[in-house]
Structure formats: structure tokens, C-alpha cells
C-alpha positions in Angstrom: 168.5 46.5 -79.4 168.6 50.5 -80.3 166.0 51.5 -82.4 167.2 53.5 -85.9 166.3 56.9 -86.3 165.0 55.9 -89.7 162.8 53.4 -88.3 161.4 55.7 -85.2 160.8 58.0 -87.9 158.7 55.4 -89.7 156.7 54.4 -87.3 155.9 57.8 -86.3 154.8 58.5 -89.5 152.5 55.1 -89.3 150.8 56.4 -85.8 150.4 59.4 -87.3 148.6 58.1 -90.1 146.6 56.2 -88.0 145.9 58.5 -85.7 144.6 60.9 -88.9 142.7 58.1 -90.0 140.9 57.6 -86.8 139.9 61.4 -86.6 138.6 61.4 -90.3 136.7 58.8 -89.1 135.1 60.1 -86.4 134.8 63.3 -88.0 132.4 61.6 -90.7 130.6 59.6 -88.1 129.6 63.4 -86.3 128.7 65.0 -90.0 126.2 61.7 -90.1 124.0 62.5 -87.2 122.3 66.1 -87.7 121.5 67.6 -91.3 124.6 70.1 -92.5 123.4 73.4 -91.3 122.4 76.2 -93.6 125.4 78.5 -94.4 123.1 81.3 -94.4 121.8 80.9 -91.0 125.1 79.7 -89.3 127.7 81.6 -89.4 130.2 79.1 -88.2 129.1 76.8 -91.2 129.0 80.1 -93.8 133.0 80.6 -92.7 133.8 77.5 -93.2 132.5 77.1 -96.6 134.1 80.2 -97.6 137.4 79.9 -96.1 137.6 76.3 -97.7 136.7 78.0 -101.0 138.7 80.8 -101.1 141.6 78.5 -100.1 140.6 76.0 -102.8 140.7 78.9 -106.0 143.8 80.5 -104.1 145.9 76.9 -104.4 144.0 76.7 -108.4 146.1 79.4 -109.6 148.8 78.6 -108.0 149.8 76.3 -110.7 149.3 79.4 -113.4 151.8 82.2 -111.1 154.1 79.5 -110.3 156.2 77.3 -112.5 158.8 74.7 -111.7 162.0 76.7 -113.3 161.2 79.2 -110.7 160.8 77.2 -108.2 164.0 75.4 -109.4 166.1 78.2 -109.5 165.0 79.6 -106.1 166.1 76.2 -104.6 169.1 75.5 -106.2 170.1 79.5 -105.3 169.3 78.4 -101.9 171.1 74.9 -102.2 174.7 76.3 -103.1 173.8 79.0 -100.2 176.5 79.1 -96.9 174.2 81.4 -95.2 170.6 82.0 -95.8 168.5 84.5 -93.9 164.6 84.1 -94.1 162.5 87.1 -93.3 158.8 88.3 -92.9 156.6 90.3 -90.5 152.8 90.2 -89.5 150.7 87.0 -90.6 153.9 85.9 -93.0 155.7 85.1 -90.0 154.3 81.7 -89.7 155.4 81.5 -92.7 158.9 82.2 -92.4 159.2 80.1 -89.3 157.9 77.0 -91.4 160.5 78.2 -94.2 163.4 78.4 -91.9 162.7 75.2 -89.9 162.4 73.1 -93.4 165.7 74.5 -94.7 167.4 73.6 -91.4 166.1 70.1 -91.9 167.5 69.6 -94.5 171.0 71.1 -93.4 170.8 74.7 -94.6 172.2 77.5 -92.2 169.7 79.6 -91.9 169.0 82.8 -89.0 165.6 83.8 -88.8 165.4 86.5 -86.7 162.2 87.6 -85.2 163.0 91.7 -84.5 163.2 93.3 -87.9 166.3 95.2 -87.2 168.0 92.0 -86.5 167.0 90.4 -89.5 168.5 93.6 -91.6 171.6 93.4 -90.0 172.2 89.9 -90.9 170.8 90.1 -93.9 173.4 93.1 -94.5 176.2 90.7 -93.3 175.5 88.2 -95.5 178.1 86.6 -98.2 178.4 86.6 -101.7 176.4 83.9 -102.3 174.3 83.7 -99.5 170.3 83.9 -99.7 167.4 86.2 -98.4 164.3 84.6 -98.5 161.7 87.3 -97.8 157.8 86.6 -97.1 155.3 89.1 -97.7 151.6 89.0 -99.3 151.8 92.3 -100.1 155.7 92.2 -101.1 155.1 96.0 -99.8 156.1 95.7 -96.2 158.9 97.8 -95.3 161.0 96.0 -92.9 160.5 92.8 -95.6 161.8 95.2 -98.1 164.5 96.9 -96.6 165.9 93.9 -95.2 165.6 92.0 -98.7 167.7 95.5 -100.0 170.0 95.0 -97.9 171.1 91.8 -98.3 170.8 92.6 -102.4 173.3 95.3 -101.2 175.9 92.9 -99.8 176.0 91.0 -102.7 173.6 88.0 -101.7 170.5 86.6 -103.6 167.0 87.4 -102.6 164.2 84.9 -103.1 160.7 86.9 -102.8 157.5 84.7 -101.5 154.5 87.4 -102.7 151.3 87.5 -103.8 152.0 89.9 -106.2 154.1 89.8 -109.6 154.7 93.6 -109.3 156.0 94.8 -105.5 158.5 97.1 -103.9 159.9 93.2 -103.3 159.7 91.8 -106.6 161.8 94.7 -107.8 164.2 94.0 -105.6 164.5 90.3 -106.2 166.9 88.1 -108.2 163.5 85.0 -107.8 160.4 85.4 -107.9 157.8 83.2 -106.4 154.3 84.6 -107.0 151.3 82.7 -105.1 148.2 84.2 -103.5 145.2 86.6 -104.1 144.0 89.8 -103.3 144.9 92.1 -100.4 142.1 91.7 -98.0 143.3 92.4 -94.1 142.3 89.2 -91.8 139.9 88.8 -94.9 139.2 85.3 -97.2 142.0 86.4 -99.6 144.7 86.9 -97.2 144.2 83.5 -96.0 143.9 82.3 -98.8 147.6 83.6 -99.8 149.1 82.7 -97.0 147.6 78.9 -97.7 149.6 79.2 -100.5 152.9 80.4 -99.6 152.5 77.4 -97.0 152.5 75.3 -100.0 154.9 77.0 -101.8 157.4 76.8 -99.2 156.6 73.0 -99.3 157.1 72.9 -103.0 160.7 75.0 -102.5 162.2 72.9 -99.9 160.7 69.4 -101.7 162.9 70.7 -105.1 165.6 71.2 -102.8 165.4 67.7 -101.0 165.9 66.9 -104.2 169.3 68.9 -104.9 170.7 67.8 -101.8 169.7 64.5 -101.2 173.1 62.8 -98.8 173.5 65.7 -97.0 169.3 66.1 -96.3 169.0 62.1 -95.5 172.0 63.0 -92.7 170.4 66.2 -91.4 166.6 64.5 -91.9 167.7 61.3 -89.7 168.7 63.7 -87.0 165.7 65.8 -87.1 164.1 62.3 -86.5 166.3 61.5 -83.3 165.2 65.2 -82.0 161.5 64.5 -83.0 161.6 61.6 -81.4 162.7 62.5 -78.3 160.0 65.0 -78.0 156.8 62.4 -78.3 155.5 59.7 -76.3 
């Protein structure tokens, strides 16, 4: 008997768990046997502690920069969208690749391309109608910028993921979604912000499972056939 793709997808999701489970486990188990180390003295330990704390304050005030009509309005912009280009440079990136791979999940038609030129030409191409969703901590990066002005240009909606409220890209957007800290390069702050553009992006695209719920089952059962096929 075939086996659904909802019910690979399930128990996926169960070995997963168990799998995570089992880790946590062990994890605690190794934290049992030798005292916690001194941050001051270990600079592995003094990292971690910081990192987990600047991430911690970072995803705090997210719920103060971000509210849900926001977020609501950025995904139903990008629900009704027949074209949506995402776009980002440097360590927003692996942002916008988690952004564009989530909206093609759940059935959006989305081009993300990785050369900057190439993103503002399709973002200059775009539709009436269609969506830029641009990613920058700063919202100051130029080729962000540019190619979220370009696609304002051709009559599209731009959706700016920033860390700041006022930005070369918040000026330039029609939604706003502010979430991060302070500009520190490869320091606690930037990543701390671009913890919390993960989670925003997760926020965005869980409103929108939301909006589009047939069409996203549809689209999420086949991402569950390819997933699938892809594990052991």
C-alpha cells in the first residue's frame, strides 16, 4: 500500500522529534558530568552565554517593534502577490533564502536571485501587484535598496525586513517589519537581529498559511513528497 504524503510527513515529523529528544537528552547527561566552566576563564563558555543572551533581549523586543497588523498586512500583500521577488545581501542572505523557500511552500512564485543585478532587474519587471521582500539589518544596503526602488518604481509592493524603523529601506517601503538591535559587524547584535528576522520570517509566512490555507495544504503535501524523497 502507497504511503500518503501527509502521513510520511507525519512520521517525519515524529523521528524528528525523537531524534531531538534523544539529543536533549544526551546533551543534559554531558552538562552532568564536569562543573559548568567559568565564563570568565573560557572563552567558548563566555560566547555562548552572550550569544544566548543577546539573542534572548533581541527576540524580547521583538514583540514591542512588531505588531500583528503589520505582519498582517505584509502577508496578505504577499498572499494576493503573482510574482514576489525576495532580496538581501551579506549575512541577510540566509535569510532571504529561508524567506523565499517558505513562500514557495506554500505556493507563492517567488525568484530569488543571488547576483544583485539580477535581483533589480526582476524586481524592475515586476507587476502591478507583485511583491519585493527586501532583507537588510541595516535597511542601508545599496543593492537591497535599489532593488526594493525599483520594484516601488514598476508599480509593485515592497515589504522591508530591518532592524531599523528609520532606513534608506523603510523610506522606500509600502510594510514595514522592524525586528533586531544595534549595528555591530559579526558582533552580539548583529546576530542577535538576524535571530530575529529568522523569526519574523516564521511569523510572516505562518499569517500567510493562514490566508491561504487549500492552496498551502496542496503545495505543503508536495513539499512533503520532495522532502521525503530526500531522507532515509
Amino acid at each position: 500500500m502507497a504511503i500518503s504524503a501527509a502521513t510520511r510527513m507525519l512520521v517525519s515529523r515524529r523521528a524528528a522529534t525523537v531524534a531531538r529528544s534523544l539529543k536533549i537528552a544526551a546533551a543534559r547527561q554531558d552538562t552532568t558530568r564536569a562543573p559548568a566552566p567559568d565564563p570568565h576563564d573560557d572563552p567558548a563558555a563566555r560566547a555562548l552565554a552572550d550569544t544566548i543572551h543577546a539573542s534572548r533581549e533581541a527576540l524580547d523586543d521583538l514583540a514591542t517593534t512588531l505588531t500583528a497588523d503589520r505582519l498582517l498586512a505584509a502577508a496578505t500583500a504577499l498572499n494576493t502577490a503573482p510574482r514576489i521577488v525576495v532580496a538581501a545581501a551579506g549575512l541577510s542572505a540566509a535569510v532571504a533564502a529561508d524567506a523565499a523557500y517558505r513562500l514557495r511552500a506554500l505556493g507563492c512564485i517567488v525568484d530569488a536571485p543571488a547576483d544583485s543585478l539580477t535581483a533589480q532587474l526582476a524586481a524592475a519587471q515586476l507587476p502591478p501587484g507583485s511583491v519585493c521582500l527586501a532583507i537588510s539589518h541595516t535597511g542601508a544596503t545599496r543593492s537591497t535598496v535599489d532593488t526594493a526602488r525599483r520594484a516601488r518604481h514598476a508599480g509593485a509592493e515592497v515589504i522591508g525586513l530591518t532592524s531599523y524603523a528609520q532606513s534608506p529601506l523603510s523610506e522606500t517601503c509600502t510594510h514595514t517589519l522592524v525586528a533586531g538591535g544595534q549595528d555591530l559587524v559579526f558582533g552580539l547584535e548583529t546576530t542577535a537581529s538576524r535571530i530575529a528576522h529568522l523569526v519574523t520570517v516564521d511569523a510572516l509566512t505562518q499569517t500567510l498559511l493562514t490566508l491561504r490555507a487549500t492552496t498551502a495544504e496542496q503545495t505543503l503535501h508536495l513539499s512533503a513528497d520532495v522532502t521525503a524523497d530526500h531522507s532515509y
